[in-house]
C-alpha positions in Angstrom: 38.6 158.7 44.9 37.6 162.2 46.0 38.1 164.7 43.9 40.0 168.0 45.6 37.7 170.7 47.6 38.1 174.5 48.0 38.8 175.1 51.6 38.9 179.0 51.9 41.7 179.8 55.2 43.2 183.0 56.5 46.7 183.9 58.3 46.5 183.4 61.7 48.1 185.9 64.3 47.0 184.6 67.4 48.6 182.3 69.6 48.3 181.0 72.7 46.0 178.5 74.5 43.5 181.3 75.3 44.0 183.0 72.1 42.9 179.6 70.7 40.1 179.1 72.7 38.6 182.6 71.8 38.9 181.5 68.0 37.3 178.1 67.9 33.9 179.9 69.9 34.4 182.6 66.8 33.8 179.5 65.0 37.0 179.0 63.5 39.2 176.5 63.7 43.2 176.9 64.2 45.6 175.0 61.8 49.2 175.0 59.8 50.3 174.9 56.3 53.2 173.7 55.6 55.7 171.0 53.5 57.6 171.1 50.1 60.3 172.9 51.5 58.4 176.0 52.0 57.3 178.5 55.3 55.2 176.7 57.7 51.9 179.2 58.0 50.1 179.1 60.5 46.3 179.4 59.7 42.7 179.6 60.5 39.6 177.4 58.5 35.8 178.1 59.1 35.1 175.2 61.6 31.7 174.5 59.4 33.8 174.0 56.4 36.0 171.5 57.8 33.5 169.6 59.1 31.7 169.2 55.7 34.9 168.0 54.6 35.7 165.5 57.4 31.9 164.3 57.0 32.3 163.7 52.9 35.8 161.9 53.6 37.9 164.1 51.5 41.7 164.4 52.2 43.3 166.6 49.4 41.7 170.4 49.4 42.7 173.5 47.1 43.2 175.9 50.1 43.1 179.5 49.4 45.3 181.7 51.4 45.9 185.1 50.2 44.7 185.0 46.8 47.0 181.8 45.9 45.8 178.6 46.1 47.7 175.2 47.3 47.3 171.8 47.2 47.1 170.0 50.1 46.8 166.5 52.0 44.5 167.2 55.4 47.2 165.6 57.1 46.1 165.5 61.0 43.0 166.7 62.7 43.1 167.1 66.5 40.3 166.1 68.6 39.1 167.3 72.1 39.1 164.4 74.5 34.9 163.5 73.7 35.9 163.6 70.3 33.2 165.8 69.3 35.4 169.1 68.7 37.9 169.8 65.9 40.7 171.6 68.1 43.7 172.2 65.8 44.2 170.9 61.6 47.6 169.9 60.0 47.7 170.6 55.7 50.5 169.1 53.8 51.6 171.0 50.7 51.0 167.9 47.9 51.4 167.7 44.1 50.6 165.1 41.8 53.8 163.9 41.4 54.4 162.5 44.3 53.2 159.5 46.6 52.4 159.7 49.9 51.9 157.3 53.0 48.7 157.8 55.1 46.2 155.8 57.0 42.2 155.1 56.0 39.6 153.3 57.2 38.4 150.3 56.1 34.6 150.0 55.7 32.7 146.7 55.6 30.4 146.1 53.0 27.1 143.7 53.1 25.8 140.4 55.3 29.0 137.8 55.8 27.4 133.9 55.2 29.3 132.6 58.3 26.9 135.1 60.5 23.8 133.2 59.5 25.4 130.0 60.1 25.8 131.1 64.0 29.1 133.1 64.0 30.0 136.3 65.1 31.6 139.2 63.0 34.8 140.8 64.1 37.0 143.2 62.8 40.6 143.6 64.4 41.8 146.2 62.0 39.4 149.7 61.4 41.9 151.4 59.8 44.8 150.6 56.8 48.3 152.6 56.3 48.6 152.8 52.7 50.9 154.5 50.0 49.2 156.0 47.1 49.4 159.2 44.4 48.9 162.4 46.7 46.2 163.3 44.4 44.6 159.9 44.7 44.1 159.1 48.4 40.8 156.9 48.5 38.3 158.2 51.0 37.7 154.6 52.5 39.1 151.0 51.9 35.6 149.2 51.4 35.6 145.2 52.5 33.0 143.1 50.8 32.4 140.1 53.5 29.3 138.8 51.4 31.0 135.3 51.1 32.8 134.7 54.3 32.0 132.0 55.9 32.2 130.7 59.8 35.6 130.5 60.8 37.0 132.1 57.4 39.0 135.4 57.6 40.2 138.0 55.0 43.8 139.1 55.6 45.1 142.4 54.3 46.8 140.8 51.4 43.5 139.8 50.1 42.4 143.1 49.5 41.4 144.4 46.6 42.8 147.7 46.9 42.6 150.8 44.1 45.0 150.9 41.3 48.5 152.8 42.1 47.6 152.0 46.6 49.8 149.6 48.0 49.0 148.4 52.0 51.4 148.9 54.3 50.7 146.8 57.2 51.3 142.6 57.3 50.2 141.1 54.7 48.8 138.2 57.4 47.1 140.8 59.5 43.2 139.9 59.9 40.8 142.6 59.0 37.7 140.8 59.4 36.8 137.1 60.5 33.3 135.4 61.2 34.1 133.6 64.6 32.1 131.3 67.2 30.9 133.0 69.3 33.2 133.3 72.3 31.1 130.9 74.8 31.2 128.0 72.3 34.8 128.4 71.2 35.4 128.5 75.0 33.4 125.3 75.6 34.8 123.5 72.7 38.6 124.0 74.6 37.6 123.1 77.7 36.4 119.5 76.1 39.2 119.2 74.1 39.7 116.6 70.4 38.0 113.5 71.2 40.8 111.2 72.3 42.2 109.1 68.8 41.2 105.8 68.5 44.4 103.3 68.7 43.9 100.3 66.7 47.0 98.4 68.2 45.9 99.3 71.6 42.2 98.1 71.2 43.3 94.8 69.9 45.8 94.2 72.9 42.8 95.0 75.5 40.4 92.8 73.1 43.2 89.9 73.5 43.4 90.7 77.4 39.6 90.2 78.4 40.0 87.0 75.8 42.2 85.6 78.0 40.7 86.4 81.3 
Protein backbone atom coordinates (compact mmCIF):
# COMPACT_ATOMS: atom_id res chain seq x y z
CA UNK A 1 0.00 0.00 0.00
CA UNK A 2 1.10 3.56 -0.68
CA UNK A 3 1.26 5.77 1.76
CA UNK A 4 -0.56 9.44 0.97
CA UNK A 5 1.58 12.22 -1.00
CA UNK A 6 1.51 16.07 -0.74
CA UNK A 7 0.35 17.33 -4.03
CA UNK A 8 0.55 21.22 -3.71
CA UNK A 9 -2.71 22.76 -6.20
CA UNK A 10 -4.06 26.23 -6.77
CA UNK A 11 -7.69 27.67 -7.72
CA UNK A 12 -8.11 27.74 -11.18
CA UNK A 13 -9.85 30.76 -13.03
CA UNK A 14 -9.48 29.82 -16.38
CA UNK A 15 -11.60 28.08 -18.57
CA UNK A 16 -12.00 27.25 -21.84
CA UNK A 17 -10.30 25.01 -24.35
CA UNK A 18 -7.76 27.68 -25.23
CA UNK A 19 -7.46 28.89 -21.74
CA UNK A 20 -6.46 25.21 -21.08
CA UNK A 21 -4.12 24.81 -23.68
CA UNK A 22 -2.20 28.01 -22.49
CA UNK A 23 -1.90 26.34 -18.90
CA UNK A 24 -0.67 22.90 -19.70
CA UNK A 25 2.45 24.75 -21.93
CA UNK A 26 2.81 26.90 -18.40
CA UNK A 27 3.36 23.53 -17.28
CA UNK A 28 0.43 23.01 -15.28
CA UNK A 29 -2.03 20.70 -15.48
CA UNK A 30 -5.99 21.53 -15.16
CA UNK A 31 -8.13 19.37 -12.69
CA UNK A 32 -11.31 19.30 -10.08
CA UNK A 33 -11.77 18.72 -6.46
CA UNK A 34 -14.64 17.59 -5.47
CA UNK A 35 -16.98 14.80 -3.34
CA UNK A 36 -18.25 14.51 0.29
CA UNK A 37 -20.98 16.68 -0.27
CA UNK A 38 -18.88 19.67 -0.61
CA UNK A 39 -18.13 22.58 -3.63
CA UNK A 40 -16.69 21.12 -6.68
CA UNK A 41 -13.18 23.30 -7.19
CA UNK A 42 -11.88 23.58 -9.95
CA UNK A 43 -8.02 23.47 -9.87
CA UNK A 44 -4.60 23.46 -11.23
CA UNK A 45 -1.42 20.80 -10.23
CA UNK A 46 2.22 21.27 -11.38
CA UNK A 47 2.24 18.81 -14.40
CA UNK A 48 5.83 17.49 -13.02
CA UNK A 49 4.32 16.62 -9.75
CA UNK A 50 1.67 14.64 -11.12
CA UNK A 51 3.65 12.71 -13.11
CA UNK A 52 5.99 11.70 -10.14
CA UNK A 53 2.88 10.53 -8.66
CA UNK A 54 1.39 8.57 -11.70
CA UNK A 55 5.04 7.13 -12.18
CA UNK A 56 5.33 5.82 -8.19
CA UNK A 57 1.54 4.47 -8.43
CA UNK A 58 0.11 6.44 -5.72
CA UNK A 59 -3.74 7.09 -5.67
CA UNK A 60 -4.62 8.89 -2.34
CA UNK A 61 -2.68 12.50 -2.07
CA UNK A 62 -2.89 15.25 0.84
CA UNK A 63 -3.64 18.12 -1.64
CA UNK A 64 -3.07 21.54 -0.42
CA UNK A 65 -5.35 24.24 -1.57
CA UNK A 66 -5.36 27.43 0.20
CA UNK A 67 -3.66 26.65 3.27
CA UNK A 68 -6.06 23.58 4.04
CA UNK A 69 -5.24 20.31 3.17
CA UNK A 70 -7.70 17.31 1.81
CA UNK A 71 -7.59 13.92 1.35
CA UNK A 72 -8.07 12.68 -1.82
CA UNK A 73 -8.44 9.47 -4.18
CA UNK A 74 -6.69 10.55 -7.86
CA UNK A 75 -9.80 9.47 -9.27
CA UNK A 76 -9.46 9.93 -13.22
CA UNK A 77 -6.56 11.19 -15.28
CA UNK A 78 -7.23 12.21 -18.92
CA UNK A 79 -4.95 11.34 -21.58
CA UNK A 80 -4.23 13.05 -25.01
CA UNK A 81 -5.00 10.63 -27.82
CA UNK A 82 -0.84 9.24 -27.95
CA UNK A 83 -1.18 8.88 -24.48
CA UNK A 84 1.87 10.72 -23.60
CA UNK A 85 0.08 14.04 -22.09
CA UNK A 86 -1.80 14.45 -18.89
CA UNK A 87 -4.73 16.70 -20.24
CA UNK A 88 -7.26 17.17 -17.28
CA UNK A 89 -7.08 15.24 -13.32
CA UNK A 90 -10.23 14.19 -11.29
CA UNK A 91 -9.54 14.23 -7.04
CA UNK A 92 -12.12 12.63 -4.93
CA UNK A 93 -12.51 14.07 -1.40
CA UNK A 94 -11.73 10.51 0.78
CA UNK A 95 -11.53 9.66 4.46
CA UNK A 96 -10.62 6.73 6.20
CA UNK A 97 -13.79 5.64 6.99
CA UNK A 98 -14.98 4.79 4.06
CA UNK A 99 -14.54 2.17 1.15
CA UNK A 100 -14.33 2.86 -2.10
CA UNK A 101 -14.60 0.99 -5.64
CA UNK A 102 -11.73 1.57 -8.19
CA UNK A 103 -9.83 -0.29 -10.78
CA UNK A 104 -5.78 -1.42 -10.64
CA UNK A 105 -3.68 -3.15 -12.56
CA UNK A 106 -2.60 -6.41 -12.16
CA UNK A 107 1.14 -7.03 -12.55
CA UNK A 108 2.71 -10.45 -13.28
CA UNK A 109 5.40 -11.57 -11.24
CA UNK A 110 8.31 -14.21 -12.30
CA UNK A 111 8.86 -17.20 -15.18
CA UNK A 112 5.45 -19.42 -15.49
CA UNK A 113 6.73 -23.45 -15.80
CA UNK A 114 4.22 -24.09 -18.65
CA UNK A 115 6.40 -21.46 -20.86
CA UNK A 116 9.38 -23.67 -20.77
CA UNK A 117 7.44 -26.60 -21.55
CA UNK A 118 6.50 -24.85 -25.06
CA UNK A 119 3.45 -22.69 -24.17
CA UNK A 120 2.72 -19.25 -24.62
CA UNK A 121 1.80 -16.68 -21.82
CA UNK A 122 -1.37 -14.61 -22.06
CA UNK A 123 -3.06 -12.29 -20.04
CA UNK A 124 -6.82 -11.38 -20.82
CA UNK A 125 -7.32 -9.21 -17.93
CA UNK A 126 -4.55 -5.99 -17.20
CA UNK A 127 -6.49 -4.39 -14.97
CA UNK A 128 -8.93 -5.47 -11.60
CA UNK A 129 -12.05 -3.41 -10.18
CA UNK A 130 -11.77 -3.74 -6.58
CA UNK A 131 -13.39 -2.30 -3.30
CA UNK A 132 -11.06 -1.51 -0.62
CA UNK A 133 -10.50 1.28 2.55
CA UNK A 134 -10.07 4.71 0.75
CA UNK A 135 -6.96 5.08 2.56
CA UNK A 136 -5.76 1.66 1.50
CA UNK A 137 -6.00 1.45 -2.29
CA UNK A 138 -2.94 -1.01 -3.34
CA UNK A 139 -0.80 0.50 -6.04
CA UNK A 140 -0.82 -2.84 -8.18
CA UNK A 141 -2.44 -6.32 -7.92
CA UNK A 142 0.88 -8.44 -8.26
CA UNK A 143 0.26 -12.24 -9.97
CA UNK A 144 2.93 -14.71 -9.11
CA UNK A 145 2.68 -17.29 -12.33
CA UNK A 146 6.01 -19.15 -11.07
CA UNK A 147 3.98 -22.46 -10.97
CA UNK A 148 1.60 -22.41 -13.81
CA UNK A 149 1.88 -24.81 -15.96
CA UNK A 150 0.89 -25.46 -19.85
CA UNK A 151 -2.67 -25.25 -20.21
CA UNK A 152 -3.30 -24.19 -16.49
CA UNK A 153 -4.96 -20.73 -15.78
CA UNK A 154 -5.43 -18.48 -12.60
CA UNK A 155 -8.96 -17.11 -12.34
CA UNK A 156 -9.69 -13.90 -10.41
CA UNK A 157 -10.94 -15.91 -7.54
CA UNK A 158 -7.64 -17.35 -6.99
CA UNK A 159 -6.10 -14.24 -6.08
CA UNK A 160 -4.54 -13.54 -3.24
CA UNK A 161 -5.63 -10.15 -2.86
CA UNK A 162 -4.63 -7.56 0.38
CA UNK A 163 -6.43 -7.72 3.53
CA UNK A 164 -9.87 -5.49 3.68
CA UNK A 165 -9.83 -5.62 -0.97
CA UNK A 166 -12.47 -7.55 -2.29
CA UNK A 167 -12.48 -8.11 -6.49
CA UNK A 168 -15.19 -7.12 -8.27
CA UNK A 169 -15.14 -8.74 -11.56
CA UNK A 170 -16.22 -12.76 -12.11
CA UNK A 171 -14.89 -14.84 -10.00
CA UNK A 172 -14.17 -17.27 -13.31
CA UNK A 173 -12.62 -14.53 -15.29
CA UNK A 174 -9.04 -15.65 -16.56
CA UNK A 175 -6.25 -13.33 -15.67
CA UNK A 176 -3.39 -15.24 -16.95
CA UNK A 177 -3.11 -18.75 -18.72
CA UNK A 178 -0.01 -20.56 -20.37
CA UNK A 179 -1.49 -21.73 -23.78
CA UNK A 180 -0.24 -23.69 -26.99
CA UNK A 181 0.74 -21.76 -28.98
CA UNK A 182 -1.93 -20.80 -31.48
CA UNK A 183 -0.57 -22.91 -34.58
CA UNK A 184 -0.55 -26.17 -32.65
CA UNK A 185 -3.87 -25.69 -30.86
CA UNK A 186 -5.10 -24.90 -34.37
CA UNK A 187 -3.57 -28.06 -35.78
CA UNK A 188 -4.65 -30.24 -33.03
CA UNK A 189 -8.56 -29.11 -34.05
CA UNK A 190 -8.24 -29.63 -37.39
CA UNK A 191 -7.15 -33.50 -36.66
CA UNK A 192 -9.59 -33.94 -34.23
CA UNK A 193 -9.71 -37.04 -30.91
CA UNK A 194 -8.53 -40.04 -32.45
CA UNK A 195 -11.68 -41.91 -33.33
CA UNK A 196 -12.67 -44.54 -30.06
CA UNK A 197 -11.93 -47.91 -30.45
CA UNK A 198 -15.34 -50.09 -30.40
CA UNK A 199 -14.88 -53.38 -29.00
CA UNK A 200 -18.34 -54.76 -30.15
CA UNK A 201 -17.71 -53.40 -33.52
CA UNK A 202 -14.16 -54.93 -33.98
CA UNK A 203 -15.41 -58.31 -33.07
CA UNK A 204 -18.40 -58.17 -35.56
CA UNK A 205 -15.76 -57.19 -38.53
CA UNK A 206 -13.29 -59.94 -36.94
CA UNK A 207 -16.33 -62.52 -37.33
CA UNK A 208 -17.12 -61.12 -40.93
CA UNK A 209 -13.67 -61.64 -42.71
CA UNK A 210 -13.91 -65.21 -40.54
CA UNK A 211 -16.62 -66.05 -42.44
CA UNK A 212 -15.64 -64.82 -45.88
Amino acid sequence: MAEAAVLAAVVRKETGKRRMRRLRKAGQIPGVMYGHKEETIPLAVKAEDLWALIRHGQRVVDVKLDGKTEKCLIREVQWDVFGREVLHVDLTRVSADERIRVTVPIHLRGNAAGVAAGGVLDQPLHTLEIECPALAVPEAIRVNVQDLQLDQAIHVKDLKLPEGVVALADPEAVVVQCAKPLEEAAAEAVEGPAEPEVIGRKAAEEEGEAEK
